[in-house]
N, C-alpha and C positions, 0 to 999 in steps of 0.2 A: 433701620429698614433692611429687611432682609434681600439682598438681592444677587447674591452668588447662584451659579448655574450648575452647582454641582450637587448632588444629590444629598440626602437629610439622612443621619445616619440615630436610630435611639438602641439604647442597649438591651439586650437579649434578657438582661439578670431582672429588671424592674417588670418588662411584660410577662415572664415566666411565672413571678411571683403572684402578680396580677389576676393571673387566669385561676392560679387557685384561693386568694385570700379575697378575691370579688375587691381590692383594693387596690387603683391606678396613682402613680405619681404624676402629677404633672408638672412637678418641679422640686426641687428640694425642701422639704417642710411642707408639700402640699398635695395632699391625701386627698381622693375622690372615693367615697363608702357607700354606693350606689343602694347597698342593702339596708343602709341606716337614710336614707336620702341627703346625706349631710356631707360637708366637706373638711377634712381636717386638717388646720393651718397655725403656722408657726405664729402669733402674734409681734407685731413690731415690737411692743414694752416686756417682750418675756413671755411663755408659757404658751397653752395651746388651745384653741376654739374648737368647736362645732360648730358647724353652720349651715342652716338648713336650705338644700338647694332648693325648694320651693320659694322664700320669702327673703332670701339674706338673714336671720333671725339668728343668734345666738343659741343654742340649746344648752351648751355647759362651757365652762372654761376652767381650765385646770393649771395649776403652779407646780406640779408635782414632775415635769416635764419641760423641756422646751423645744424638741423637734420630733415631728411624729416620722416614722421610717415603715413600719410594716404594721398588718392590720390580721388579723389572724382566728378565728374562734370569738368574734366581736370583740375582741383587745387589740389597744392599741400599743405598740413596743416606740417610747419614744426613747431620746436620748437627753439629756440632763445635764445641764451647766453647774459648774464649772470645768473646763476640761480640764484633766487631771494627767498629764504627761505618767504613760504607762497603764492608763485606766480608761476606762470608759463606764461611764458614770449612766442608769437608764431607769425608766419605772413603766409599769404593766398597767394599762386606763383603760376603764370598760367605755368602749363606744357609744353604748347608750344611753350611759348615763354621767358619766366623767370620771365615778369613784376611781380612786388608787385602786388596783391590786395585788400590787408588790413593787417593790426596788429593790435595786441589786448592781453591782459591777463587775466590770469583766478586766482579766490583764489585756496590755497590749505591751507588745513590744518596745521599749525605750529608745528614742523619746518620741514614742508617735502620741497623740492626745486626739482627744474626739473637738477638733471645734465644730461649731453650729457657722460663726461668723467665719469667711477667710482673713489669712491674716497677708501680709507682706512675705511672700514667696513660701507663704505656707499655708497648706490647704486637708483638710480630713474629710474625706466619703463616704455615706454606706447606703447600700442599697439591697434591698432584700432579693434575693433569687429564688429558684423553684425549692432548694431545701436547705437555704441559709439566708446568714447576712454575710453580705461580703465586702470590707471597706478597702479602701487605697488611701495612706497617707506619702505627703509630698513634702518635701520642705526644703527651699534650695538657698544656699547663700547669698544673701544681697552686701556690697561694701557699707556700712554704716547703719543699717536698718533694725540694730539689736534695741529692741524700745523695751517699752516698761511691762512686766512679766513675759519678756523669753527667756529668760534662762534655763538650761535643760536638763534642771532637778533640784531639790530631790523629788520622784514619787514622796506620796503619800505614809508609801509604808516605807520608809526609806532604800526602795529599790537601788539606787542610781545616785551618787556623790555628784553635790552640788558644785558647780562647775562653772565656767565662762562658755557661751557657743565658740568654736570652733572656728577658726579665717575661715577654711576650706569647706567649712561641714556642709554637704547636699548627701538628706537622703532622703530614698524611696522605698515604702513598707509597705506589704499588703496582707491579708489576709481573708479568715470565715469565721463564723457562730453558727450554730447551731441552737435555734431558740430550742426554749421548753416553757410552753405555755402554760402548762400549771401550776408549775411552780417560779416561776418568772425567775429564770436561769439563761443567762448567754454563758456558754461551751465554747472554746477557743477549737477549732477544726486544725485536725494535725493534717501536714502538708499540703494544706491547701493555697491557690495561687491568688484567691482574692477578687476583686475586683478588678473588671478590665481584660479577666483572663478569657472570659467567653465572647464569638466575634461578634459584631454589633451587627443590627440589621436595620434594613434600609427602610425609610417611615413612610419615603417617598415611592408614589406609582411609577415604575417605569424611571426614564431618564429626562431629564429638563432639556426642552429644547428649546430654540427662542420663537416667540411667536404663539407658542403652544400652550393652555392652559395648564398648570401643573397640578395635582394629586396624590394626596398626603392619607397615612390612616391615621383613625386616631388612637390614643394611648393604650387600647386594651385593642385597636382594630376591628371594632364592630362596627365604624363611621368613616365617613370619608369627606374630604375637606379640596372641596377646588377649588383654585386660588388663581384669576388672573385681573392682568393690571385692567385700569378704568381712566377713558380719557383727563378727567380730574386731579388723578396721580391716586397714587395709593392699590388698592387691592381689591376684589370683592371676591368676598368669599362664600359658594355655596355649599353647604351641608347637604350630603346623602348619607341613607342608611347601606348596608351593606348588601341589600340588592339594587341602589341606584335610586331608587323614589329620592326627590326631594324633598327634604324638611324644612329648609328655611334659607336665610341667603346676608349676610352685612357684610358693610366695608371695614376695612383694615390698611394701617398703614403699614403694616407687613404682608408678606407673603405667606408667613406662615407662621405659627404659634402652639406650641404640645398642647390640645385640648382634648376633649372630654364629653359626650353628650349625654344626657343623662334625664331622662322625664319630658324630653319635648327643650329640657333648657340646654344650651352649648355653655362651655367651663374653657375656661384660659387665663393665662396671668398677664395684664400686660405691664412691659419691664419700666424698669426706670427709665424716664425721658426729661430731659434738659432743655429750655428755651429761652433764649434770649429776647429781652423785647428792651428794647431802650437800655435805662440803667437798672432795668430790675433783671434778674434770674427765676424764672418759674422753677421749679423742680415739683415733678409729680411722680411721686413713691412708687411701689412696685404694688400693683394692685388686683385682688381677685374679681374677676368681671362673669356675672350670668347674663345670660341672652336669652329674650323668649324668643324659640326661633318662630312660632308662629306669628310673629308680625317685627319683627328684628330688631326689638327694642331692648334696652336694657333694662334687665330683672333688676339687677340688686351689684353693689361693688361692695367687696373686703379690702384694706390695706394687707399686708402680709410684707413679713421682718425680710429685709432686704440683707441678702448675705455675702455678696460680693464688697470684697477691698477695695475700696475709693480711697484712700487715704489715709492718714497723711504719707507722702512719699520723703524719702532723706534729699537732703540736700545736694 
């Protein structure tokens, strides 16, 4: 539950991109295509959906791919497993219909790699901007945490001599690409700072005070999300369009959530949550949830591939 009083900060580089490819992140792997009405999401078992935000309905699924990152000229630029320490592995899918329209990969720096999943103190980024992709790789030394495929090399093309990580090894990588849509080409950008380089801004209205209803845009900022508590616990939250009319109104045990409004329906992911009830454990996956806001019910639910490090941790 969200419940810090300090302001909600989303990054500059995902709404830039937004405004021109009509395509909103709402989370990593999860694409909102207002133009095609559909939603494009990473799958738990691999690869990548459509889904129609009218019905929840599948329209295509595709194996050619497993995270979708930018949306462009009705193509989707995802990224492609296996990550390939020095590479980044990617394929070009028409939106409308799922066909392939190219593969291709691009260098990266040694030993930065594209994962999809995080791993244990290492993590890959990308996020499209107004005239690139821009990732941030991380990777910091843990005592004993060298598991089974870290080691860092060789590339593919044998870039980089296969080796043991390093006691001391923490690095930090970043950079750009420069798509080419028609020929489904990622361009390495010379000197550029990457991801993270531009300031982030603020998602939230104004300042959280206590007492005070708070006020959020949403991902593209055409909506507006106010969120205050409810004697029951939890949150309610009302939907406004960008001159104030109301559109609709549900609770939440959050405060707040990166959404999306799109046709009359609200878009958010709600995260992984854990509950203990006696001696069983519930665990309920990371899931995409539509809202009709006209009577505040639930349209439809997606699972979607949960990409946060839970474990196992070293001893």
């Amino acid at each position: 539950m969200l419940t810090s009083m300090r302001p909600i900060l989303y990054g500059l580089a995902c709404l830039a991109f937004a405004s021109q490819s009509q395509a909103t992140e709402l989370q990593r792997g999860v694409l909102v295509d207002p133009a095609n009405s559909q939603v494009l999401v990473m799958r738990p078992e691999g690869g990548i959906a459509a889904i129609n935000i009218a019905n929840g309905k599948q329209r295509w699924t595709s194996q050619a791919a497993d995270m979708p990152v930018a949306l462009s000229e009705n193509r989707v630029l995802a990224v492609a497993e296996p990550a390939e320490r020095g590479r980044v592995h990617y394929a070009l899918i028409d939106a409308g219909s799922g066909a392939v329209g190219g593969h291709g990969s691009a260098p990266l720096p040694h030993p930065a790699r594209a994962l999809i999943d995080d791993r244990l103190g290492e993590q890959f980024q990308i996020k499209a901007s107004s005239a690139s992709l821009d990732w941030a790789y991380r990777h910091s030394h843990i005592s004993g945490a060298l598991l089974a495929g870290d080691d860092w090399g060789p590339t593919r093309d044998g870039a980089a001599p296969k080796k043991a990580q390093p006691e001391d090894a923490s690095v930090a990588l970043a950079g750009s690409f420069s798509v080419d849509w028609t020929d489904a080409k990622l361009s390495p950008v010379a000197n550029s700072k990457g991801l993270g380089s531009e300031k982030p801004r603020l998602v939230e209205i104004g300042l959280p005070q206590p007492g005070v209803a708070r006020r959020f845009h949403s991902a593209t900022g055409a909506h507006i999300l106010v969120s205050e508590p409810i004697p029951q616990g939890g949150y309610r939250w009302t939907l406004q369009d960008s001159k104030g009319a109301t559109l609709g109104s549900i609770d939440s045990q959050h405060s707040y959530l990166p959404f999306e409004v799109v046709e009359g329906v609200l878009l958010f992911v709600e995260p992984l949550s854990i509950a203990f009830e006696e001696n069983d454990i519930d665990v309920q996956r990371p899931e995409l949830q539509a809202i009709n806001l006209s009577n505040g019910k639930l349209l439809w639910q997606a699972d979607v591939r949960d990409t946060e490090f839970r474990g196992p941790f070293p001893p």
